[in-house]
Each structure stands twice: as structure tokens, then as C-alpha cells.
C-alpha positions as CSV (number, residue, x, y, z in Angstrom):
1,X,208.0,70.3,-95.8
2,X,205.1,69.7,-99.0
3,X,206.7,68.4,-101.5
4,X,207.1,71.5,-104.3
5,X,204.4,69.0,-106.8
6,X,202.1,69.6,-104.7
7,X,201.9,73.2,-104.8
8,X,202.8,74.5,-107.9
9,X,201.0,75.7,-110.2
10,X,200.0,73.2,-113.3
11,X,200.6,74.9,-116.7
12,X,197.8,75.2,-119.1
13,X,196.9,72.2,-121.1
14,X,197.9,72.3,-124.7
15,X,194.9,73.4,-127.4
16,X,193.0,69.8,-128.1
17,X,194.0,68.5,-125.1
18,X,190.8,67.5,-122.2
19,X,192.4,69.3,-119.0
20,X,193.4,66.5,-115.9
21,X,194.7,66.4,-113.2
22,X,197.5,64.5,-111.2
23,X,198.3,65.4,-107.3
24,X,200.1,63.6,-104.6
25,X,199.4,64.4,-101.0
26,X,201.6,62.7,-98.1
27,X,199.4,61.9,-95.1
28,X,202.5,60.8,-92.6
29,X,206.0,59.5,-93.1
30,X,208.6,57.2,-91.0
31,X,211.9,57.2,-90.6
32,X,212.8,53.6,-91.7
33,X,216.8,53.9,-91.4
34,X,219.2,56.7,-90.6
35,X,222.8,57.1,-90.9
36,X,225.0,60.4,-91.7
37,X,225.4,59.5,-95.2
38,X,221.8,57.6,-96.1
39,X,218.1,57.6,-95.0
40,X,215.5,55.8,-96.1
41,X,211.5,57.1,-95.4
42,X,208.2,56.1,-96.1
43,X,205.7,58.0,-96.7
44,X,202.1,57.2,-96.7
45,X,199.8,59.3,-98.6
46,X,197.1,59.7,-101.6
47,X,197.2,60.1,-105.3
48,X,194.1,61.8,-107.1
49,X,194.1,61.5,-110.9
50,X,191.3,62.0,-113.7
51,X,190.9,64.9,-116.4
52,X,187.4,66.4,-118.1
53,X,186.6,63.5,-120.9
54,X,188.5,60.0,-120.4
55,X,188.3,59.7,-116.3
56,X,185.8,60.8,-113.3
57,X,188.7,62.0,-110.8
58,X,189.8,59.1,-108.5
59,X,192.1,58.9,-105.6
60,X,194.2,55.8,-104.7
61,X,196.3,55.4,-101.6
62,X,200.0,54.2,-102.0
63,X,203.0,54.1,-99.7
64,X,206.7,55.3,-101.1
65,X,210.3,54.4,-100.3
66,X,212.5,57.4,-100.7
67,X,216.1,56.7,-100.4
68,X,218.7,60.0,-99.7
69,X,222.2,60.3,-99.5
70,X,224.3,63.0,-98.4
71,X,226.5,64.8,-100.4
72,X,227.5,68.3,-101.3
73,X,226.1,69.0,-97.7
74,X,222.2,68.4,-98.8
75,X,220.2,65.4,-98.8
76,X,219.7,64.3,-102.1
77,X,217.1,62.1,-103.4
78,X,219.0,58.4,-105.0
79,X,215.9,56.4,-105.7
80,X,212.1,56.2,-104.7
81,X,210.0,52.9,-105.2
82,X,206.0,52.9,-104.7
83,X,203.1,51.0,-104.9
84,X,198.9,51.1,-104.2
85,X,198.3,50.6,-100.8
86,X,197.4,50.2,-97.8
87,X,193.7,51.6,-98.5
88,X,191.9,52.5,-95.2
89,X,191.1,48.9,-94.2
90,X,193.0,47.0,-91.6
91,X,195.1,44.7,-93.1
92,X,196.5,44.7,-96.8
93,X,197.9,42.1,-99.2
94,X,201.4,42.2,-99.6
95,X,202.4,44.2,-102.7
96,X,205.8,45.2,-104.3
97,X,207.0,46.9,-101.3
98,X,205.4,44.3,-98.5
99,X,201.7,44.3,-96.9
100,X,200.5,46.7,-94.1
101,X,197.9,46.8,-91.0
102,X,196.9,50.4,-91.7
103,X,195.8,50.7,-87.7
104,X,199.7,50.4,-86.8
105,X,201.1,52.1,-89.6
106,X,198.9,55.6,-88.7
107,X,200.4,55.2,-85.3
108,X,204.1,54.7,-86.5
109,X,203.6,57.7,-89.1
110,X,204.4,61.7,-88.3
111,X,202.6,64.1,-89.8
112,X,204.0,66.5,-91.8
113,X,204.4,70.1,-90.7
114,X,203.2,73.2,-92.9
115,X,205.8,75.7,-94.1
116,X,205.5,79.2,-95.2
């Protein structure tokens, strides 16, 4: 499922304001852990940001930890913990949530599916 963000509609900017933007697209995901109660994913995807007079639009590739927990019979989202990386190259630094070879992580990942 895409993330609502992603496909909602932004609201105008405000009068005096340069218009920007800010958009998050996952490429894949993994299931990291998995219990009936907790699950933690990864996702892997881009983030473009810029607006009209302070930034030329740029897009910067970053991973995400999502932890969810069950309760009320939903998953619920409990924390989520990001960083830059890995950039298509073949081997990244370690970061605040470790270092990647981005050859095996794109074969580890599932893509996300399109829903109506």
C-alpha cells in the first residue's frame, strides 16, 4: 500500500510564501522481524525536496525503520528511525542505522504493490 503522503494532495502555500515541495517514494521494503504483537520493516526509497526560490529540486535516497505493534486489532505505527543512504553505488558507509551493499539490498527488497 502507498503511503497516504504520497498521494495527497498538498494545500496551497500561504500568500508570501515560494511554493516547494517534499515527497517520499518507497522503492522496496523487508521484513526485518515478525511476531503477532511487533514487526519491524525497512523500507528503502527516495526523498525529493526543493521549492521555486531557495532550492533547485533534489532527491536523496534513505532507508527507514518502522516499528508496529498490534493493538486494537490494527497495526499501529510505535516509532520510525531514518537516515541518507544507500545511494545507487555498491557499498555505503555505515550511517545511523548501519552501512549497505545496495546490489544485495535490491535483491532482499519487495516491491510494493499499487492499490485502487
Amino acid at each position: 500500500m502507498v503511503s497516504p503522503s504520497v498521494t495527497r494532495a498538498r494545500p496551497p502555500e500561504p500568500q508570501g510564501r515560494s511554493p516547494g515541495t517534499s515527497r517520499r517514494l518507497p522503492i522496496g521494503y523487508r521484513v526485518e522481524s515478525y511476531s503477532p504483537q511487533r514487526a519491524r520493516i525497512l523500507t528503502w526509497g527516495f526523498t525529493l525536496l526543493g521549492n521555486a526560490s531557495a532550492a533547485e529540486p533534489h532527491a536523496y535516497f534513505g532507508v527507514i525503520h518502522t516499528d508496529l505493534v498490534w493493538r486494537n486489532r490494527d497495526w499501529k505505527i510505535a516509532s520510525t528511525r531514518g537516515g541518507f543512504g544507500p545511494t545507487p553505488k555498491a557499498q555505503t558507509p555505515a550511517g545511523p542505522i548501519g552501512g549497505f551493499d545496495v546490489l544485495e539490498l535490491a535483491k532482499e527488497l519487495r516491491t510494493y504493490g499499487v492499490t485502487p
